[in-house]
VOLOBA-714842 format. One line per 3 residues: number of its first residue (from 1); their letters; for each residue y, z, x of N, C-alpha, C, O. Coordinates in pm, whole numbers. Last residue first. Example, Ala and Ser with C-alpha at 12.3 -4.5 7.8 and 13.67 -1.06 7.14 Angstrom:
% VOLOBA-714842
2	SA	-225/708/1285/-106/714/1367/3/787/1290/114/804/1341  -569/780/1319/-450/780/1230/-330/780/1320/-332/846/1424
***
This chain:
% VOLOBA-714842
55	XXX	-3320/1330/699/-3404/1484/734/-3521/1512/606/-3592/1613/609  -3220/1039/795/-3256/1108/700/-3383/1202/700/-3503/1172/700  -3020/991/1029/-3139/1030/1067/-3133/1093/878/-3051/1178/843
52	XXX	-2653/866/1028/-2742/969/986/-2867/934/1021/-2861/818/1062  -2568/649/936/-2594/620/1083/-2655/755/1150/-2695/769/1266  -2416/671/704/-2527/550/701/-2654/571/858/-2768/529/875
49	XXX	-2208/874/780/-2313/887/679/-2477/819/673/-2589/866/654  -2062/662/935/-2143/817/995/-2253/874/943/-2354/914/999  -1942/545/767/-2046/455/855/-2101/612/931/-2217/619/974
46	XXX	-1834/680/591/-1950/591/519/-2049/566/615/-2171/561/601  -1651/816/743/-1747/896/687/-1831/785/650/-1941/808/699  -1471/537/774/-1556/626/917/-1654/750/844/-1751/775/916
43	XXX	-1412/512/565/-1515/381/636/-1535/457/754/-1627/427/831  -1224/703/498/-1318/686/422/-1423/553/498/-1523/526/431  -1031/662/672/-1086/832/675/-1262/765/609/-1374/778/659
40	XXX	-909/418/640/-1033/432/811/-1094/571/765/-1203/601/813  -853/414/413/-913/359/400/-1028/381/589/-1145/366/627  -635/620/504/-737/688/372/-844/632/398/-944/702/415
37	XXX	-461/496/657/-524/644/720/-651/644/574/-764/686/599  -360/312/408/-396/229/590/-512/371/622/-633/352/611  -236/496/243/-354/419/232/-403/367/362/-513/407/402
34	XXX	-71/568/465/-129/635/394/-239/615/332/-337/688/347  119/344/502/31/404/639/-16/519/564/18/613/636  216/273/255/118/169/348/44/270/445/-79/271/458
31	XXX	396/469/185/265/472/80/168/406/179/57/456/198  546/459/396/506/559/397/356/526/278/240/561/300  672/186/313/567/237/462/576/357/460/640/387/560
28	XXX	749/255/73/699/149/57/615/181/214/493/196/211  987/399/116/877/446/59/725/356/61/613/405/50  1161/272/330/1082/333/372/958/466/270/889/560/310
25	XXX	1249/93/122/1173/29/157/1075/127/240/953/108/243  1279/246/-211/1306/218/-118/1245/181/-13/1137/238/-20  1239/114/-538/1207/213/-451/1265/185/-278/1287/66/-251
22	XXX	1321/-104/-730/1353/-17/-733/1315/102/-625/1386/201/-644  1222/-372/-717/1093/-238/-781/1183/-114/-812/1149/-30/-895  1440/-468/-548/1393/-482/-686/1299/-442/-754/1293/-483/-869
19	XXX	1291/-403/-270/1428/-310/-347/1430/-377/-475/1409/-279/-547  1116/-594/-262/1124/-437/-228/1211/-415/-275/1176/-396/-391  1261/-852/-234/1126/-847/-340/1142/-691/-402/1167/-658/-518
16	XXX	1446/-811/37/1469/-847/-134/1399/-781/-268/1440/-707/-358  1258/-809/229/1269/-659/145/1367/-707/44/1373/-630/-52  1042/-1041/97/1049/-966/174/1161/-829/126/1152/-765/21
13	XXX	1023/-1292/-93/1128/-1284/2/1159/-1154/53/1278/-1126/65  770/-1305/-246/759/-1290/-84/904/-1341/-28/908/-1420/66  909/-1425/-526/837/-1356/-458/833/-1411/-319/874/-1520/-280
10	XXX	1276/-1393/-590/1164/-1445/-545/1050/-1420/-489/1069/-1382/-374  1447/-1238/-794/1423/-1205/-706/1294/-1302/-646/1189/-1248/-679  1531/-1320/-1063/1683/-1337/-978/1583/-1311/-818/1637/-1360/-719
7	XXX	1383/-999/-1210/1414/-1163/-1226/1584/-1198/-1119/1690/-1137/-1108  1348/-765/-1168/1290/-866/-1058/1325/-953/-1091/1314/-1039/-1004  1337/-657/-1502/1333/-621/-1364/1236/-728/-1297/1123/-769/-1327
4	XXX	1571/-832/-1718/1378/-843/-1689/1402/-784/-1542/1475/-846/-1465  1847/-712/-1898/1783/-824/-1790/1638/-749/-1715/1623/-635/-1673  1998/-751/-2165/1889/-718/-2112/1845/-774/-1978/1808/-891/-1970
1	X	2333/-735/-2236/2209/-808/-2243/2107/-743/-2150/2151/-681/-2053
***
């Protein structure tokens, strides 16, 4: 029989939840502190940009 990935798994029961995606948890903080670094790369050029003298 078929069984529905994640079913049996509750949401926000933490690394339960995580390993029923199938990936492992230290993929899961590696993707986080990646996006986490992208989102300051990109709001520190915006606000540098903004804070420019237009020449």
């Amino acid at each position: 029989m078929y069984k529905v990935p994640g079913t049996g798994v509750a949401a926000g029961t933490g690394v339960g939840s995580l390993a029923a995606t199938g990936a492992g948890v230290t993929w899961w903080v590696v993707a986080a502190v990646v996006l986490l670094l992208a989102g300051v790369f990109l709001t520190h050029a915006a606000r540098r940009r903004r804070m420019r003298p237009d020449a």
